[in-house]
C-alpha positions in Angstrom: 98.0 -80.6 -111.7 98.0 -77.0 -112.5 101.9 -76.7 -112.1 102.3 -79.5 -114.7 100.0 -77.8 -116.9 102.0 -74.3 -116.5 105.5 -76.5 -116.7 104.2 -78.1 -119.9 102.1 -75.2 -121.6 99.4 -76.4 -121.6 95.6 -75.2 -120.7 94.1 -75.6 -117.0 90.5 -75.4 -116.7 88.9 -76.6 -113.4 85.2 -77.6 -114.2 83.0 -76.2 -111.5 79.3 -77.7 -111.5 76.5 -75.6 -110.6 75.0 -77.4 -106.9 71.3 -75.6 -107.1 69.6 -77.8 -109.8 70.9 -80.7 -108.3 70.1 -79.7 -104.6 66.6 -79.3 -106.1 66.7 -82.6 -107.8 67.7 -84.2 -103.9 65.2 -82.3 -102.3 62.4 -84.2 -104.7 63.7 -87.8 -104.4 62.7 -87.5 -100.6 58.6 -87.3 -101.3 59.2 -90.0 -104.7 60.7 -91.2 -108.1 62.2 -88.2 -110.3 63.4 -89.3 -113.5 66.1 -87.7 -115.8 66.6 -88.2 -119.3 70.1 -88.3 -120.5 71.8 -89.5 -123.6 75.4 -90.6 -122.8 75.2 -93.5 -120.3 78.2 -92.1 -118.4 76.3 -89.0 -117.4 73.4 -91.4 -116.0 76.3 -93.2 -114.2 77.8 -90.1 -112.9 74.2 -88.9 -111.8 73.6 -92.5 -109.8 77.2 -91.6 -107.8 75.7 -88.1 -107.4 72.7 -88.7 -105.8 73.9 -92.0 -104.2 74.0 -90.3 -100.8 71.1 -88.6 -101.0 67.9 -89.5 -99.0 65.6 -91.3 -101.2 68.4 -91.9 -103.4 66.3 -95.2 -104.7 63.6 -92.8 -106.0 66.4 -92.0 -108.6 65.1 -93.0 -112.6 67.8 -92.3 -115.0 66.6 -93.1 -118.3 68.8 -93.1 -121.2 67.5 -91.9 -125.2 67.7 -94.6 -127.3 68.2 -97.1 -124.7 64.9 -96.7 -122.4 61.7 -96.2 -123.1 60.5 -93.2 -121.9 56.7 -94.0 -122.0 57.3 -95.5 -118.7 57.9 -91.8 -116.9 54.1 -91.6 -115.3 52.4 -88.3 -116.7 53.0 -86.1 -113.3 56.6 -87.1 -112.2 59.1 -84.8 -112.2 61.2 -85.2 -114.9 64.9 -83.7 -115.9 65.8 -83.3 -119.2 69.5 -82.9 -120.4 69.8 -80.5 -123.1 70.2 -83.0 -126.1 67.4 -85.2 -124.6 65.2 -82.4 -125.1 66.4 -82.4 -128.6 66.0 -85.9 -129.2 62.8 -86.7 -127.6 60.4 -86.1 -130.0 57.1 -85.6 -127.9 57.0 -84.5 -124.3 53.6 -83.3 -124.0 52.1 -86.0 -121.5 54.8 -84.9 -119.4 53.3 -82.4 -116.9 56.4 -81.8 -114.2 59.6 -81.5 -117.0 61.6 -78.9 -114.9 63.1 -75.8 -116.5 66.6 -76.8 -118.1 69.5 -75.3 -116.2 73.1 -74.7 -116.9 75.3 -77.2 -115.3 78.6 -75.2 -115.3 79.0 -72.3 -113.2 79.2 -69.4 -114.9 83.0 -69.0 -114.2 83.7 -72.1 -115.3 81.3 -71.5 -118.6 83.4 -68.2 -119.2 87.0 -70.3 -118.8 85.9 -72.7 -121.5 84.8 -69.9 -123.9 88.0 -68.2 -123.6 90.0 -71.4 -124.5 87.7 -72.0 -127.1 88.1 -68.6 -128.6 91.8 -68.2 -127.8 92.4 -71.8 -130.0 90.2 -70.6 -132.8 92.3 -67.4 -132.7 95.2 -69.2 -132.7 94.2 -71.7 -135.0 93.7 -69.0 -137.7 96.4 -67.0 -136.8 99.0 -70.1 -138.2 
């Protein structure tokens, strides 16, 4: 693909995803449920292929905002939060396991998408 994308002029950015939070995630399912709350439904699909493999992969909750209710995460489960659920969920206090919120992208990848971003602002102005 990247020699299309040369040929054509056009950007290449190959999305790298971190491995650690999820290896942690994979690690958990083994001793029980861990939920996650997500808001697009095509990130809870993607984490269900994820984890699909993994051993205790039926331990898996993903709960989507707006669609699930997320009174039914029990008090001490672990629970992952995307960054816009943590937004959008308006109290999380009887949660008592809601792990830290990590970046997904690696930081190359993070650093590739803010220099598009920058150099099509630039050039955007620029015209």
């Amino acid at each position: 693909m990247q020699p299309i994308a040369i040929q054509l002029g056009k950007p290449w950015i190959v999305a790298e995803l971190r491995t650690d939070g999820f290896a942690e995630a994979a690690r958990r399912l083994a001793d029980g449920p861990v939920y996650y709350v997500v808001v697009d439904p095509r990130f809870a699909e993607k984490l269900a292929r994820i984890f699909a493999s993994a051993p205790g992969a039926a331990n898996l909750r993903v709960l989507v905002h707006g669609r699930d209710d997320p009174d039914q995460i029990p008090e001490a489960a672990p629970v992952y939060l995307t960054r816009l659920a943590r937004e959008r969920l308006p109290d999380r206090s009887r949660l008592k396991q809601i792990m830290p919120q990590a970046r997904v992208f690696t930081p190359d990848t993070a650093r590739q998408i803010f220099t598009f971003i920058l150099r099509a602002n630039l050039a955007a102005l620029a015209e």
